[in-house]
Structures are given as C-alpha cells and as structure tokens.
N, CA, C and O atoms as CSV, one atom per row, in Angstrom:
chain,resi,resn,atom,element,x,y,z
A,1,UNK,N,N,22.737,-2.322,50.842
A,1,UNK,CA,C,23.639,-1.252,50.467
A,1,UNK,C,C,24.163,-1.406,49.044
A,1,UNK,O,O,24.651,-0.450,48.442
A,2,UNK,N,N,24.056,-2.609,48.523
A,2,UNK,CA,C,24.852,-2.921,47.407
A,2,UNK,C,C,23.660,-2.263,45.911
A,2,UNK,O,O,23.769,-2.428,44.696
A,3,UNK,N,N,22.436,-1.393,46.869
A,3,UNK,CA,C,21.504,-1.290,45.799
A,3,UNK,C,C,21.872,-0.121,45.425
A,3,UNK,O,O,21.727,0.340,44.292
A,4,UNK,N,N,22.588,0.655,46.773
A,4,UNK,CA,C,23.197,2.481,46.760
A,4,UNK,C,C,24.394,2.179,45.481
A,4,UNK,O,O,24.216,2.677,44.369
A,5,UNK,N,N,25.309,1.532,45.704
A,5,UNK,CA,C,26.425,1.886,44.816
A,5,UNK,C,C,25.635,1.254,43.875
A,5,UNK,O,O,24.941,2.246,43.650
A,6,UNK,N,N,25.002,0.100,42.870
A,6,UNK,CA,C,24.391,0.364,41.808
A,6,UNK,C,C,23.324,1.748,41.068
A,6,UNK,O,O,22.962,1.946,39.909
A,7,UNK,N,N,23.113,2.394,42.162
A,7,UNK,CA,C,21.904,3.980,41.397
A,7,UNK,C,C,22.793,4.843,41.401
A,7,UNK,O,O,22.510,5.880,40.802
A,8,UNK,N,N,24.468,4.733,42.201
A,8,UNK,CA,C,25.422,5.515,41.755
A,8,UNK,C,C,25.816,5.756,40.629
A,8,UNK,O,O,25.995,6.793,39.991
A,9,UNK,N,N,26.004,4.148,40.329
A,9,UNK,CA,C,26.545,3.900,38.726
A,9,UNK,C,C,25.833,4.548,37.576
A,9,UNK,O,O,26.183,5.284,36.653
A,10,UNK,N,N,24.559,3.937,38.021
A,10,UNK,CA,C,23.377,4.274,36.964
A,10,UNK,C,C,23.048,6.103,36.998
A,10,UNK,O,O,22.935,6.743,35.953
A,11,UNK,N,N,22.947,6.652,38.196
A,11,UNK,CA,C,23.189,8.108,38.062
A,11,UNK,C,C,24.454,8.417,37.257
A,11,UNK,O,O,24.372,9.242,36.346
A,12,UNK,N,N,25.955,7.640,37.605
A,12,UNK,CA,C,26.862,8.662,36.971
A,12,UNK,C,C,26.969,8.551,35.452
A,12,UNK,O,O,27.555,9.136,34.541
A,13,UNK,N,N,26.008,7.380,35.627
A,13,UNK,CA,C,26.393,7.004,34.057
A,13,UNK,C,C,25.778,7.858,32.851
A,13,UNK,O,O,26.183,7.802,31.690
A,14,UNK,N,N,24.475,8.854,33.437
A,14,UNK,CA,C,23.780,9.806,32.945
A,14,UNK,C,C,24.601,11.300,32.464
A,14,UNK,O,O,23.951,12.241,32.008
A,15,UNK,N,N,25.954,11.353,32.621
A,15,UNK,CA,C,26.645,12.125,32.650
A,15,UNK,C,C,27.107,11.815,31.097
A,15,UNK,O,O,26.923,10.766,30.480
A,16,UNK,N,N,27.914,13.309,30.524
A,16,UNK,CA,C,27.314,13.083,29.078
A,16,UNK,C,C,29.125,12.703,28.449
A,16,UNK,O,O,29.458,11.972,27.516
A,17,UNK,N,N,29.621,13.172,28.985
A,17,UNK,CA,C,31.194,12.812,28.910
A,17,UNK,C,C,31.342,11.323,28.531
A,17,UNK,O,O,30.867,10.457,29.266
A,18,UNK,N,N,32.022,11.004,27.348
A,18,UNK,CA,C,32.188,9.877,27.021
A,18,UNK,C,C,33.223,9.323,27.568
A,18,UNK,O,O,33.012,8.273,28.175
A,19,UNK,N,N,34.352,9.751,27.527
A,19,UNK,CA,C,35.423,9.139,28.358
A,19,UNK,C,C,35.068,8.735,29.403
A,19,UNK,O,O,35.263,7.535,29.598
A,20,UNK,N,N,34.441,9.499,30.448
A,20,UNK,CA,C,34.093,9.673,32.152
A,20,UNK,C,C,33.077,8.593,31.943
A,20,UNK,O,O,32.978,8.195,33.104
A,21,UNK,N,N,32.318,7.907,31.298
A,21,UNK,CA,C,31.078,7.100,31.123
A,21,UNK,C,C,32.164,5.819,30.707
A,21,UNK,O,O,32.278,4.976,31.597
A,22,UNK,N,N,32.749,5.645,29.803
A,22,UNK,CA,C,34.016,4.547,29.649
A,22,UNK,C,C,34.841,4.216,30.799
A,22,UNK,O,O,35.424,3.154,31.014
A,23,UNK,N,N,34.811,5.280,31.517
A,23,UNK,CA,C,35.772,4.435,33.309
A,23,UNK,C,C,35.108,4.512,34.259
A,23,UNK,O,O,35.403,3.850,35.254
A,24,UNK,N,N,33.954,5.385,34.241
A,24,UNK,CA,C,32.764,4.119,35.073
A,24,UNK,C,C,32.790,2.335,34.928
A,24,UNK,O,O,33.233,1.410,35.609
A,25,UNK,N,N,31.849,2.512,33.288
A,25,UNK,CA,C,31.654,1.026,33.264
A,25,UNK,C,C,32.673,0.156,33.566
A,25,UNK,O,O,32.381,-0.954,34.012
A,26,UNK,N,N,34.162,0.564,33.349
A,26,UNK,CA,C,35.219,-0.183,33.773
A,26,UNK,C,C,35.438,-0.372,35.386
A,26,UNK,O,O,35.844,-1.432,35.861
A,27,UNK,N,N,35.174,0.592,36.039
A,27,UNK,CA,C,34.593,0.517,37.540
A,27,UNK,C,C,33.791,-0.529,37.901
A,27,UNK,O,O,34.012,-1.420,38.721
A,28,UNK,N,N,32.904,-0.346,37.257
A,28,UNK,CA,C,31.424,-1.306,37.333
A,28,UNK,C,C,32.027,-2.957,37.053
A,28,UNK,O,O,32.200,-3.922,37.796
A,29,UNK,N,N,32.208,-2.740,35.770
A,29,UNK,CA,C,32.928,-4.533,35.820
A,29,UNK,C,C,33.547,-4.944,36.891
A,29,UNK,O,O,33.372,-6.035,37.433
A,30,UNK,N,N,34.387,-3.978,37.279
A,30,UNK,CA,C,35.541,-4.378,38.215
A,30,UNK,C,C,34.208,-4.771,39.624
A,30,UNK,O,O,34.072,-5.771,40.330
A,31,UNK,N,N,33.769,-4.037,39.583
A,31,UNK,CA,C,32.263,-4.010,41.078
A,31,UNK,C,C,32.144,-5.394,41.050
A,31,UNK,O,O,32.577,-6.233,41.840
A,32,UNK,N,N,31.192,-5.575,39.545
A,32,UNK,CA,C,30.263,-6.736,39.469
A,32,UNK,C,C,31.371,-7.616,39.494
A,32,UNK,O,O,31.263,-8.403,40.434
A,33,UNK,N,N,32.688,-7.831,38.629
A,33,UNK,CA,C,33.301,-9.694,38.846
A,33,UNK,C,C,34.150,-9.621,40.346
A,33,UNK,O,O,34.950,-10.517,40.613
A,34,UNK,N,N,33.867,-8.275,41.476
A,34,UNK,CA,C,34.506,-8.690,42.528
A,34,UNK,C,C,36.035,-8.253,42.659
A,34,UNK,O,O,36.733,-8.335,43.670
A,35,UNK,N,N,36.371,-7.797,41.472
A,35,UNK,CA,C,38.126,-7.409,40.998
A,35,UNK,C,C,38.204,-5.780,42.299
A,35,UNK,O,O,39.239,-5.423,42.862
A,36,UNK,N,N,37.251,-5.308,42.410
A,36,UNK,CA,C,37.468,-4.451,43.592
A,36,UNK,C,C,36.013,-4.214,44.325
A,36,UNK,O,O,34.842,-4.382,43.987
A,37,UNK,N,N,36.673,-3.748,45.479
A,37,UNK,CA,C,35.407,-3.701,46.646
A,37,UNK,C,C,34.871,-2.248,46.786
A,37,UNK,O,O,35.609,-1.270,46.906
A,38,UNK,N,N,33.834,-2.215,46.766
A,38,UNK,CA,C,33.234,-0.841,47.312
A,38,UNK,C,C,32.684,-1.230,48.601
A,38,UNK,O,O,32.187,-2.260,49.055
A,39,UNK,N,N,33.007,0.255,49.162
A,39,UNK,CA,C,32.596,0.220,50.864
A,39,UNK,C,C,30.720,0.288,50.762
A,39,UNK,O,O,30.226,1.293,50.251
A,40,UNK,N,N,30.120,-0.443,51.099
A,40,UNK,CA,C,28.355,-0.301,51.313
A,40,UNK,C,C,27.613,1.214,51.334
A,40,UNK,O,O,26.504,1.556,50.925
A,41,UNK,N,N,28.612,1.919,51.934
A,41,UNK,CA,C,28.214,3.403,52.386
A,41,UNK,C,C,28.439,4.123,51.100
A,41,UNK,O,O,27.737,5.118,50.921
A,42,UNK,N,N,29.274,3.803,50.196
A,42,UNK,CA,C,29.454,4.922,49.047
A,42,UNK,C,C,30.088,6.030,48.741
A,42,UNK,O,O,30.063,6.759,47.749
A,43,UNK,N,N,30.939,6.064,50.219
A,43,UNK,CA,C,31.609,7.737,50.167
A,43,UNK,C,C,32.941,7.439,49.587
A,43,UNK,O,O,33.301,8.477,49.031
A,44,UNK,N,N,33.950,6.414,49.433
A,44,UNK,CA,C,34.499,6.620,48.942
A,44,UNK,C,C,34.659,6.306,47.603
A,44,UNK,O,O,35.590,6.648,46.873
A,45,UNK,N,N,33.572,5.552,47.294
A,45,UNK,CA,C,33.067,5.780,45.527
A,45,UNK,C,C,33.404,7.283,44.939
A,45,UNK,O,O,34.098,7.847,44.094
A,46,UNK,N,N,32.215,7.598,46.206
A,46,UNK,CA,C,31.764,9.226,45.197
A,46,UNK,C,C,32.912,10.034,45.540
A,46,UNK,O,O,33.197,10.974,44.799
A,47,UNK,N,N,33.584,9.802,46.527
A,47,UNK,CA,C,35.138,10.521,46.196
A,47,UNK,C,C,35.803,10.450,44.751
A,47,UNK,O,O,35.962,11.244,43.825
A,48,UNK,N,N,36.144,8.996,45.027
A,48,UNK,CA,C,36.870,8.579,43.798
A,48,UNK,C,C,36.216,9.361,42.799
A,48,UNK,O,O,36.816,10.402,42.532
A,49,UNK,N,N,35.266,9.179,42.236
A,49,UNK,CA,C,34.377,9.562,41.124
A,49,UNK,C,C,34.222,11.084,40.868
A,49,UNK,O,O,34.130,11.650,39.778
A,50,UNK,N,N,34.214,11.719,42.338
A,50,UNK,CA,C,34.353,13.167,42.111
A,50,UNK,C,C,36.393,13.705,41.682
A,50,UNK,O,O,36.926,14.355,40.783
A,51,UNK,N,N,36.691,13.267,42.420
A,51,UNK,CA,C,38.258,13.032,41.749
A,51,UNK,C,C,38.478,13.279,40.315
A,51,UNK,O,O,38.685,14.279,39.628
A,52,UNK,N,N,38.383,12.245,40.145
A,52,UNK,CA,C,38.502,11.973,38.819
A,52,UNK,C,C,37.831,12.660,37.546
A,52,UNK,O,O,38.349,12.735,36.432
A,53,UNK,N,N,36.750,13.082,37.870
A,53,UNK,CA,C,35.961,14.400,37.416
A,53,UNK,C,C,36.730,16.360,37.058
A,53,UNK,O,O,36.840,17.205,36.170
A,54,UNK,N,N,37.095,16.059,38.710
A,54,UNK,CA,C,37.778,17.258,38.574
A,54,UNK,C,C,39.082,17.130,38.050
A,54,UNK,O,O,39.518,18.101,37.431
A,55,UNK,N,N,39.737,16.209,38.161
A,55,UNK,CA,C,41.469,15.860,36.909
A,55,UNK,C,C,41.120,16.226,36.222
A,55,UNK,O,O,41.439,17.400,36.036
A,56,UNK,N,N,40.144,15.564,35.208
A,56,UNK,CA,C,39.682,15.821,33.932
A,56,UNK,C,C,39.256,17.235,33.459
A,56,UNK,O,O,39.537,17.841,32.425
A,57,UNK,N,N,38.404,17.621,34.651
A,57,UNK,CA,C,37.835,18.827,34.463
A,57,UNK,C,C,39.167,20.115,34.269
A,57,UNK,O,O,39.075,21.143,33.599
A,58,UNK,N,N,40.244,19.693,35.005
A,58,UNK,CA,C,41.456,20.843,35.456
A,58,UNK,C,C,42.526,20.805,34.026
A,58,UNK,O,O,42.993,21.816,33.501
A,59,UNK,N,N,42.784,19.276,33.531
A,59,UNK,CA,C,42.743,18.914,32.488
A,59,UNK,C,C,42.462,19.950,30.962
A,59,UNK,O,O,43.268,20.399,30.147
A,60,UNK,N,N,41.385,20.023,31.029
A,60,UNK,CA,C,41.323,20.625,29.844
A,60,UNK,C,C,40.375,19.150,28.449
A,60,UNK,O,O,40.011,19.065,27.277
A,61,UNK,N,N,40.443,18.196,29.949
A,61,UNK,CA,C,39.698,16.935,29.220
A,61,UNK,C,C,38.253,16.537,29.307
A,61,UNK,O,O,37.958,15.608,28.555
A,62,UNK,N,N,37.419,16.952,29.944
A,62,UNK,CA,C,36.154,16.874,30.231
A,62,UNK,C,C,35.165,17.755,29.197
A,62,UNK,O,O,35.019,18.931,28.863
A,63,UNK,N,N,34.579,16.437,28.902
A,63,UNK,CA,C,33.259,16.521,27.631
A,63,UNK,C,C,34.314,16.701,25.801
A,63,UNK,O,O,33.697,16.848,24.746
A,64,UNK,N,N,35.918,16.639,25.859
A,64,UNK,CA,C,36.471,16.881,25.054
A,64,UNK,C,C,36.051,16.140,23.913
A,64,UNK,O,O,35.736,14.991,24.221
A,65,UNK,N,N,35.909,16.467,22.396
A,65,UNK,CA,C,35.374,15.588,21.494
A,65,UNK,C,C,36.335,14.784,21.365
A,65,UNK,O,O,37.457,15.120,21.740
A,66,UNK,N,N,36.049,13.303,20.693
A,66,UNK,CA,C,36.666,12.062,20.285
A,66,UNK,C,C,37.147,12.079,19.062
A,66,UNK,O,O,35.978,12.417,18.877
A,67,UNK,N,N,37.757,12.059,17.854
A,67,UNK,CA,C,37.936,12.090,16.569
A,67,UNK,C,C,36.791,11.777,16.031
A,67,UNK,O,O,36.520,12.588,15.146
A,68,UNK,N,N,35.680,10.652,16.210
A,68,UNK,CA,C,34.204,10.139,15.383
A,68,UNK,C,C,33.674,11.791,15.407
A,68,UNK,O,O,33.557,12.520,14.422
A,69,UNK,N,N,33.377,12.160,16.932
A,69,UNK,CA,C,32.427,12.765,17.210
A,69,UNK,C,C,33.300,14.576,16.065
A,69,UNK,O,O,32.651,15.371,15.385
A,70,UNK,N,N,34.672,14.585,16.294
A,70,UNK,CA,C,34.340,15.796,15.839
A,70,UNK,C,C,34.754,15.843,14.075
A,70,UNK,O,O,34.893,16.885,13.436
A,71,UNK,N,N,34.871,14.713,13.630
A,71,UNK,CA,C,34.533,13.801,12.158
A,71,UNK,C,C,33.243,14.839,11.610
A,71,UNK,O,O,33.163,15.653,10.690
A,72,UNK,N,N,32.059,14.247,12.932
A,72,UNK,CA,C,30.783,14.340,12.823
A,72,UNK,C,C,30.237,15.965,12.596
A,72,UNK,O,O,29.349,16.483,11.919
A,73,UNK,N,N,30.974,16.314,13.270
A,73,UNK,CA,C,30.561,17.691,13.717
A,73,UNK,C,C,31.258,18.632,12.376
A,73,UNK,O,O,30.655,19.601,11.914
A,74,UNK,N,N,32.414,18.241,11.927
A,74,UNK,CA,C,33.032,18.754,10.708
A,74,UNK,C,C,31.976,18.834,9.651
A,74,UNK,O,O,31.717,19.795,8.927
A,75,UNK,N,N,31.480,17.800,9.685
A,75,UNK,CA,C,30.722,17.299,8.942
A,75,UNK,C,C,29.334,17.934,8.313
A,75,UNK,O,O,29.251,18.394,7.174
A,76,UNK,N,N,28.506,17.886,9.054
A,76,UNK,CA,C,27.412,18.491,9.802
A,76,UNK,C,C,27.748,19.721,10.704
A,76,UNK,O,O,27.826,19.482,11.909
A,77,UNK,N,N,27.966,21.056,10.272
A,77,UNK,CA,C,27.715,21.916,11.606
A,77,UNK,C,C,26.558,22.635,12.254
A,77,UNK,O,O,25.832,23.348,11.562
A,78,UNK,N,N,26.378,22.507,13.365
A,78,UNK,CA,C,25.851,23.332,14.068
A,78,UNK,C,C,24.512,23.953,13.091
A,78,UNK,O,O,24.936,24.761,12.265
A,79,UNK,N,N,23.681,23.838,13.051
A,79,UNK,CA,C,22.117,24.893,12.166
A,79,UNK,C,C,22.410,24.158,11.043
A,79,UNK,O,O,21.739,24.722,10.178
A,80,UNK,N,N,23.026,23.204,10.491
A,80,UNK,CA,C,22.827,22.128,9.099
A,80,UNK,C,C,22.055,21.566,9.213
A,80,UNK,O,O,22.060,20.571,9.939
A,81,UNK,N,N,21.110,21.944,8.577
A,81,UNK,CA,C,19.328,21.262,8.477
A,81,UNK,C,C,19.366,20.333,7.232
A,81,UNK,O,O,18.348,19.754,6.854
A,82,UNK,N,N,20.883,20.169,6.438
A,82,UNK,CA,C,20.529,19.206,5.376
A,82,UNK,C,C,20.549,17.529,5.639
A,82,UNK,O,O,19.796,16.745,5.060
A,83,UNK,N,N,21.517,17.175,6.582
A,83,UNK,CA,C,21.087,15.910,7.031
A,83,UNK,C,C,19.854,15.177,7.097
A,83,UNK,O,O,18.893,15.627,7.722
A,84,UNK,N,N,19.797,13.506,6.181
A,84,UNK,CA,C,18.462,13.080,6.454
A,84,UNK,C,C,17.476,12.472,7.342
A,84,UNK,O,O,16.375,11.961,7.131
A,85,UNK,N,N,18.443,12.741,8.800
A,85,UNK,CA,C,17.833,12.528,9.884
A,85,UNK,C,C,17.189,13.930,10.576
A,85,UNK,O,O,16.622,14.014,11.665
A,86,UNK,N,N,17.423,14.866,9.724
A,86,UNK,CA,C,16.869,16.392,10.921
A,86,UNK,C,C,16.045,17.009,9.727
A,86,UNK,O,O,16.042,18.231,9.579
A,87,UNK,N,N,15.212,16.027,8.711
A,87,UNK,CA,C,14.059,16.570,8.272
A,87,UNK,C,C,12.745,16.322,9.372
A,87,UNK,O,O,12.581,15.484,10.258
A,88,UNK,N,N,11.750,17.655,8.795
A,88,UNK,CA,C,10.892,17.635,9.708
A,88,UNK,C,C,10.035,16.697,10.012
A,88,UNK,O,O,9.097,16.864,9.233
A,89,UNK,N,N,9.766,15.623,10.834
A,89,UNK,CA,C,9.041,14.653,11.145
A,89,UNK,C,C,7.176,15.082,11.016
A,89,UNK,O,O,7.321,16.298,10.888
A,90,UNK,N,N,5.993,14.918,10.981
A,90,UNK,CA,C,5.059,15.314,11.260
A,90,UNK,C,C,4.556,14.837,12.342
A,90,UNK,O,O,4.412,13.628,12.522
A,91,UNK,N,N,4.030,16.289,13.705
A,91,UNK,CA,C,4.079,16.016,14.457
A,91,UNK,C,C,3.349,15.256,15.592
A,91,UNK,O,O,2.189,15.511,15.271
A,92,UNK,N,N,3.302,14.862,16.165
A,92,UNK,CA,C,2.041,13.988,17.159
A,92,UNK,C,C,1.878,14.178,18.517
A,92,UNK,O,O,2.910,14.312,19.175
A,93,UNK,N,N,0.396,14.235,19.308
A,93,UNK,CA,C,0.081,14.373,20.294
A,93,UNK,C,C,0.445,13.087,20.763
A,93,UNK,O,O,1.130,12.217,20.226
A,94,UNK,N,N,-0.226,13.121,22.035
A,94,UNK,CA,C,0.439,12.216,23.054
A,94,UNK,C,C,-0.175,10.906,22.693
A,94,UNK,O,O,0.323,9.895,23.190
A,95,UNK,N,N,-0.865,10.834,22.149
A,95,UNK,CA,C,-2.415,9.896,21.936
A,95,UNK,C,C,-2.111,9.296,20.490
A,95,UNK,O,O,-3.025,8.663,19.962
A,96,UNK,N,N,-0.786,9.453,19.734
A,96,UNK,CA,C,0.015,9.469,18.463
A,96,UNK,C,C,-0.953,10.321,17.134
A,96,UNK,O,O,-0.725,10.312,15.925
A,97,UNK,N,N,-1.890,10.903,17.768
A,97,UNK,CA,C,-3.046,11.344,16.470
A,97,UNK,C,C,-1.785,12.554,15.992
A,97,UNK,O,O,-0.830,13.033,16.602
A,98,UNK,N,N,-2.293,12.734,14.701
A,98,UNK,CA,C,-1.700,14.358,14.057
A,98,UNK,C,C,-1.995,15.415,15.025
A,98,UNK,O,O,-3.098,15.589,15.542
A,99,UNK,N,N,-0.744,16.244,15.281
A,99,UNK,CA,C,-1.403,17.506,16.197
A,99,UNK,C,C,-1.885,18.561,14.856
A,99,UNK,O,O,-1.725,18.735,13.648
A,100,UNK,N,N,-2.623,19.121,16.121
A,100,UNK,CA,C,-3.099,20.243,15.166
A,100,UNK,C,C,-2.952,21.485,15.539
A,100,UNK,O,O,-3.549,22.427,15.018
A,101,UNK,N,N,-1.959,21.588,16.683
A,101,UNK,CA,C,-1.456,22.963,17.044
A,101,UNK,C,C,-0.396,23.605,16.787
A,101,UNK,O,O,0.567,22.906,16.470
A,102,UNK,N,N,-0.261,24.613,16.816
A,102,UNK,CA,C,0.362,25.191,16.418
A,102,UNK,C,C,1.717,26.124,17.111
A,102,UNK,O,O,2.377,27.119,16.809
A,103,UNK,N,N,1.652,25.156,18.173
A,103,UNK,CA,C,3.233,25.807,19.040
A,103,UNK,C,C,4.571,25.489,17.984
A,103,UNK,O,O,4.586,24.653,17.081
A,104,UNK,N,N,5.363,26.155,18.272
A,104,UNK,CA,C,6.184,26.214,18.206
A,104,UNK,C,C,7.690,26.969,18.725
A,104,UNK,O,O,7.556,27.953,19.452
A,105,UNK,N,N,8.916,26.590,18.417
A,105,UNK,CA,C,10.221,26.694,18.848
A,105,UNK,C,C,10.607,27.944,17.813
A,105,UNK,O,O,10.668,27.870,16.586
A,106,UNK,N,N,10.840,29.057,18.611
A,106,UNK,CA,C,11.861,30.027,17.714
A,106,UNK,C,C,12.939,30.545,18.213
A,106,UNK,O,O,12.844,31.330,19.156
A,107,UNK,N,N,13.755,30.320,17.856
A,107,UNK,CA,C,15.151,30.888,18.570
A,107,UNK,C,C,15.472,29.971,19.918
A,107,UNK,O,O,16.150,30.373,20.863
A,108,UNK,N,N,15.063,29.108,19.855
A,108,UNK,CA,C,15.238,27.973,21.269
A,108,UNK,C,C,14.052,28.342,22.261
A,108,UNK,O,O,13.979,27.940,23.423
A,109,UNK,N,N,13.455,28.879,21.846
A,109,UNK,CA,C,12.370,29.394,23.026
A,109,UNK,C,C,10.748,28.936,22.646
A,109,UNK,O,O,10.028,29.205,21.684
A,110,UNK,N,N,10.575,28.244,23.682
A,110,UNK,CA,C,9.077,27.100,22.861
A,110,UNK,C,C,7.992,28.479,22.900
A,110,UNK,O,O,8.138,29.578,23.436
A,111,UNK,N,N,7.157,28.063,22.307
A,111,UNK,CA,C,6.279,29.341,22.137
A,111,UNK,C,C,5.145,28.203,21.925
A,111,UNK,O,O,5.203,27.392,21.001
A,112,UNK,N,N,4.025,28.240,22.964
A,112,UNK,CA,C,3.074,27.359,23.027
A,112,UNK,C,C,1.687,27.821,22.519
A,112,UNK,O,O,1.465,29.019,22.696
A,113,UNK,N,N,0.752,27.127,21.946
A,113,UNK,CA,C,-0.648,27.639,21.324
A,113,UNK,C,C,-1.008,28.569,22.295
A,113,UNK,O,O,-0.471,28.753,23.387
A,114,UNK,N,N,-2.164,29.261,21.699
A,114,UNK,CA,C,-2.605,31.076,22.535
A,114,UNK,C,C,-3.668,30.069,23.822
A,114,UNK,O,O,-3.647,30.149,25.051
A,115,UNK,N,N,-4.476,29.215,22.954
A,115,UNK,CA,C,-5.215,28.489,23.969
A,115,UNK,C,C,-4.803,27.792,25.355
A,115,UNK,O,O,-5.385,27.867,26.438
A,116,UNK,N,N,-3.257,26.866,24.906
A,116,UNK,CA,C,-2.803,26.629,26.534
A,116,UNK,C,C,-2.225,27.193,26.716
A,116,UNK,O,O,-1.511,26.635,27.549
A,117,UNK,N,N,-1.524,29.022,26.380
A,117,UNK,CA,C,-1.354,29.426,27.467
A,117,UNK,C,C,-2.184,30.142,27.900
A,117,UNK,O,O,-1.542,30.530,28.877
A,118,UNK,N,N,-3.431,30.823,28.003
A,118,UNK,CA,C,-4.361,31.268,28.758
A,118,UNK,C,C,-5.138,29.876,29.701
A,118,UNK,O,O,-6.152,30.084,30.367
A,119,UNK,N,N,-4.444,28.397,29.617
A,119,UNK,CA,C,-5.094,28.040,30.474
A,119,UNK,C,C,-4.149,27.816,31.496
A,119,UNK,O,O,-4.388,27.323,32.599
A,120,UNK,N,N,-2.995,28.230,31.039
A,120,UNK,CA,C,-1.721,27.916,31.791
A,120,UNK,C,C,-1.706,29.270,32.571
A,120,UNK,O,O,-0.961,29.312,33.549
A,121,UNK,N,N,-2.693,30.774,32.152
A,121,UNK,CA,C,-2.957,31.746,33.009
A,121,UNK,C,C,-2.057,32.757,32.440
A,121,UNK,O,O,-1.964,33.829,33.037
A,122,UNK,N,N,-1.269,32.528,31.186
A,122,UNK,CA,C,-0.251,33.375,30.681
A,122,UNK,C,C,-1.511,34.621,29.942
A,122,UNK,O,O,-2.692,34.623,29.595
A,123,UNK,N,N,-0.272,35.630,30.007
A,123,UNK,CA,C,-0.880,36.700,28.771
A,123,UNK,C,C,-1.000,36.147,27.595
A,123,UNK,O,O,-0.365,35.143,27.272
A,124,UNK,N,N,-1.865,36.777,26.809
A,124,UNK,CA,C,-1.778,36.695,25.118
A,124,UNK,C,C,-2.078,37.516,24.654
A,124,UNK,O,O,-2.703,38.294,25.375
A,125,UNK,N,N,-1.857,37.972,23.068
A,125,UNK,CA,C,-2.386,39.659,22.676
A,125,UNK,C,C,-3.538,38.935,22.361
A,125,UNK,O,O,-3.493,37.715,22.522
A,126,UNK,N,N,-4.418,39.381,22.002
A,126,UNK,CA,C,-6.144,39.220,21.981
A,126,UNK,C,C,-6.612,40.194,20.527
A,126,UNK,O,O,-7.796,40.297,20.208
C-alpha cells in the first residue's frame, strides 16, 4: 500500500501550481521521515489534498503568480519572440535527421503535411 500513497505524490506533484507542489513535498518529507502517518488506503490523503486545493481554489490563490514568475512575465510578455531562448531551433524527426516537412502551427492549431494527412484519411485541397 505504501506504493499507492507514493503515485499519489508523484501524480499530485504533476499539478502545475507552485505553492500546492511546495506543500505536497512538505507532506512527503513529513511521509518519508515518519513525522506523520498515512492510512495504506489513501482516502484520507486525497481528502486532505483535495481540501486544500479547494481553500486555495475559493481563495483566489490557486496557480497565483509568485513575484520571480510575474518579474518574468513583466518582462517577456505573452507573443515576445525576442528572448534568446524562443529563437527558432531547426527542426528534427524522430530519428534526430533534419525534417523536411513542412507542418506547421498557426494560430495554435498544428496543421500537418498534405501527405500524412491523407494517410491519416483527412481531406486535402488537391
């Protein structure tokens, strides 16, 4: 049972909230040196955990930025393509060779070569 409340952790920890990911792991310590007990079954973990979710959530505190993060964001907004980490990389198949196709993303919406999608069974204009 002690494998359930560890894929708990590791699931909640996938959650994007930084705060809520900071009192997990403080959970977790407390797990691993023994400082508190979890029941084998897990339900009142995921109580707790859902709890505490919704405070936050009722709050007005859940996913709220940190001072770094909205530093960052001042910083850099939103469609700022000048940063020298969000120049265009050249791109690679799975196999790391140069691709040579020609899909692409417009407006958030992937738009894939004419070839896989007619094998994918999609329309294409012709």
């Amino acid at each position: 049972m002690a494998k359930l409340i560890m894929n708990l952790f590791k699931g909640y920890m996938r959650a994007k909230d930084k705060v809520f990911r900071q009192w997990l792991q403080r959970q977790k310590d407390d797990y691993i040196t023994r400082r508190t007990v979890i029941n084998p079954n897990g339900l009142e973990f995921m109580e707790e955990v859902e709890n505490y979710y919704k405070d936050r959530l009722r709050s007005g505190e859940w996913m709220k930025l940190d001072e770094d993060q909205e530093t960052i964001l001042q910083r850099n907004p939103p469609g700022n393509r000048s940063h020298p980490n969000l120049e265009k990389l050249p791109r690679e198949n799975a196999m790391g060779k140069p691709s040579t196709g020609a899909s692409t993303i417009k407006n958030g919406v992937f738009i894939p070569r004419k070839n896989v999608a007619r094998k994918m069974g999609a329309r294409t204009k012709t």
